[in-house]
C-alpha positions as CSV (number, residue, x, y, z in Angstrom):
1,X,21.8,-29.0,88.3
2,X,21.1,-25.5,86.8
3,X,22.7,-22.3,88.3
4,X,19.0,-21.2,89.5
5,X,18.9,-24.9,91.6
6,X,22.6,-24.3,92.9
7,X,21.9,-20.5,93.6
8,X,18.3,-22.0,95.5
9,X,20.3,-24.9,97.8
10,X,23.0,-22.6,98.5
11,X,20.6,-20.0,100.0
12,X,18.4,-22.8,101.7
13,X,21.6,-24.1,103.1
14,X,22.6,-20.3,104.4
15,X,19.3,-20.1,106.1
16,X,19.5,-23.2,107.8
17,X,23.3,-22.1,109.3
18,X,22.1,-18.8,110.2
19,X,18.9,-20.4,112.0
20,X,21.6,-23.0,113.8
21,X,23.5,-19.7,114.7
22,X,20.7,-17.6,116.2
23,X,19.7,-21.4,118.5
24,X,23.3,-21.6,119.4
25,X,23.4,-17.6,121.0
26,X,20.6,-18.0,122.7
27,X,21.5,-20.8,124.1
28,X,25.3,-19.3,124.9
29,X,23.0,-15.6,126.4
30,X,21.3,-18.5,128.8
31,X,24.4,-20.2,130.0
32,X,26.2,-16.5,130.4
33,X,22.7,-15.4,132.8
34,X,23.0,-18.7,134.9
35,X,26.9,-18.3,135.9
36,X,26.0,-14.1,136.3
37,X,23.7,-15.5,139.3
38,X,25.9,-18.1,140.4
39,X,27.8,-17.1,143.7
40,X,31.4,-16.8,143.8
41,X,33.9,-18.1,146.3
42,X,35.6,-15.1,148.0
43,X,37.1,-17.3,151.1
44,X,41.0,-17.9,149.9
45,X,41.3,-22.0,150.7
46,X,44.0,-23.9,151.5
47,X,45.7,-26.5,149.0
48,X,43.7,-29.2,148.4
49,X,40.1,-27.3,149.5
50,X,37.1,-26.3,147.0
51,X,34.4,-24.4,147.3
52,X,31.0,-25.3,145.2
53,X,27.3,-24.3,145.4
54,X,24.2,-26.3,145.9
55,X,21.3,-25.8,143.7
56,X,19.7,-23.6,145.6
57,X,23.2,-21.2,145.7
58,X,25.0,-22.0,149.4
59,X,27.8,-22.6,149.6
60,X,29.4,-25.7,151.0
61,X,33.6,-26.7,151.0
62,X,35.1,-29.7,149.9
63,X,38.6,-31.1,151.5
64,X,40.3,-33.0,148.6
65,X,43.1,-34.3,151.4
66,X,40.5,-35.8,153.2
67,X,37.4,-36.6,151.1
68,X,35.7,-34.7,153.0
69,X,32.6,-32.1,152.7
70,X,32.0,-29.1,154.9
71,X,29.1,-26.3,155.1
72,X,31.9,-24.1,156.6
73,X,35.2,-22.9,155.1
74,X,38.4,-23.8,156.9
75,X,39.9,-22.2,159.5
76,X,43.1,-20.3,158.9
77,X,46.0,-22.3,158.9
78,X,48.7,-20.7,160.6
79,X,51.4,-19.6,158.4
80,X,54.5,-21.7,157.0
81,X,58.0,-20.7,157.7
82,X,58.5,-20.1,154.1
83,X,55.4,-17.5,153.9
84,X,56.8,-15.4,157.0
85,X,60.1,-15.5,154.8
86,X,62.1,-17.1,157.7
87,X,62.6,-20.7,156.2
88,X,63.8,-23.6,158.7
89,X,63.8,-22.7,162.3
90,X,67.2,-22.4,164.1
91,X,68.1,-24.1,167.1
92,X,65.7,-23.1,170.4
93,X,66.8,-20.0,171.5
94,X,66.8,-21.5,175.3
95,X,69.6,-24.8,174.1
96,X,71.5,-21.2,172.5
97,X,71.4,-19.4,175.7
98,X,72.6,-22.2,177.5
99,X,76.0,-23.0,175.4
100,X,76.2,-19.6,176.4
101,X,76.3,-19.7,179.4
């Protein structure tokens, strides 16, 4: 092949690259606008819960633990020992008050 044929497939081949490139970022631009308009979870779930969106954008929760799905987030679960920072509970106060005694 001559230099003008190599210079000639190089620059077809760079045209080609730079036309997959310009395809690829519009179709990256159209992904990023989709998830901009996608609603986002701001209900803080327990372990084990999801939270995805129909077509249409509701919401709807899924419960992992129990295979379940759910229009409606979970309630609040009332907090562990370890979260109030007081670990294991002692003995009842009442069985205390009574050695006491």
């Amino acid at each position: 092949m001559s230099d003008d044929a190599d210079l000639q497939a190089l620059m077809r081949e760079k045209e080609e690259i730079e036309r997959k490139q310009r395809e690829l970022d519009a179709q990256l631009a159209a992904a990023d606008a989709a998830a901009a308009q996608q609603p986002v979870a701001t209900v803080d779930l327990p372990i084990g819960w999801e939270c995805r969106f129909t077509p249409d954008g509701k919401a709807y929760y899924i419960d992992h633990n129990t295979h379940t799905t759910h229009w409606s987030p979970p309630a609040a679960a009332p907090p562990s020992y370890d979260e109030v920072g007081g670990g294991a509970p002692s003995a009842a106060p009442a069985a205390a008050a009574a050695s006491s005694a």
